[in-house]
N, C-alpha and C positions, 0 to 999 in steps of 0.2 A: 867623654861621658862625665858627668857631674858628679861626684861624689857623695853627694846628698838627696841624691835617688833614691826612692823606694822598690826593692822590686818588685814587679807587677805580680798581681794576684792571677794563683793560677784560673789559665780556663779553659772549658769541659766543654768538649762536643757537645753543639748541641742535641737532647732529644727529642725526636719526633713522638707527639701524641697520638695515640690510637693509630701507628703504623703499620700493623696487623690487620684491621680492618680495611685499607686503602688498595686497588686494583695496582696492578703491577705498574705501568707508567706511571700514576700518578706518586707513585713511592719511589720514583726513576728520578722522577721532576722535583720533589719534593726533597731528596736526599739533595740534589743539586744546585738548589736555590741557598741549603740551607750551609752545604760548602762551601759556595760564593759569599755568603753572608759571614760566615766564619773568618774567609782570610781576608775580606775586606776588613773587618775589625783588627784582623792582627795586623795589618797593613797600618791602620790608623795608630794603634800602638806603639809603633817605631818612633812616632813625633812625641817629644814632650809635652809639648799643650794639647796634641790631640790628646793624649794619655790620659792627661788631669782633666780634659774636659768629658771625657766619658765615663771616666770615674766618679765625676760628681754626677751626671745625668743617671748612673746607676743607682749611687748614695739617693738621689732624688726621689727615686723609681720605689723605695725599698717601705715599707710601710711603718707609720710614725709609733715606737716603743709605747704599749700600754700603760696609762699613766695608773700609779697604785693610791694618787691622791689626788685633792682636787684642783683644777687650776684654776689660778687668780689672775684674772684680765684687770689691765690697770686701762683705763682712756683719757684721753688730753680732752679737757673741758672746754676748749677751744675749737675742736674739730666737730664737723657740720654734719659727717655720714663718715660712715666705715670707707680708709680706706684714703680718707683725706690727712693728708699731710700739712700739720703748720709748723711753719718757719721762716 
């Protein structure tokens, strides 16, 4: 184990939305899908890269801090459309 590992954030069963409302199999199905989903992720887990790479896909996932000022786009007077790269 490396030394300079962080440990992993903890994680929480997930919950089912509106589970009370759902007929008994489909809350049968639905618990089960959502356990297989669960230990497939701690599975992934155990790998180092798997780890960091679900951790940033999470980070990614997580919605951008509202800014309290306003932001200043800078653009290369060189580039042709958004999105183009010179170099």
């Amino acid at each position: 184990m490396v030394a300079s590992m962080q440990p992993a954030p903890e994680l929480k069963e997930p919950k089912v939305v509106k589970h009370d409302r759902m007929p008994f199999t489909e809350r049968m199905v639905s618990d089960a899908e959502c356990k297989q989903a669960y230990q497939q992720v701690m599975g992934m887990r155990q790998n180092e890269y798997q780890r960091q790479a679900l951790d940033k896909m999470v980070a990614s996932m997580q919605p951008a801090p509202e800014l309290k000022e306003p932001k200043v786009v800078k653009h290369d007077r060189r580039s042709l459309f958004q999105g183009h790269v010179v170099g």
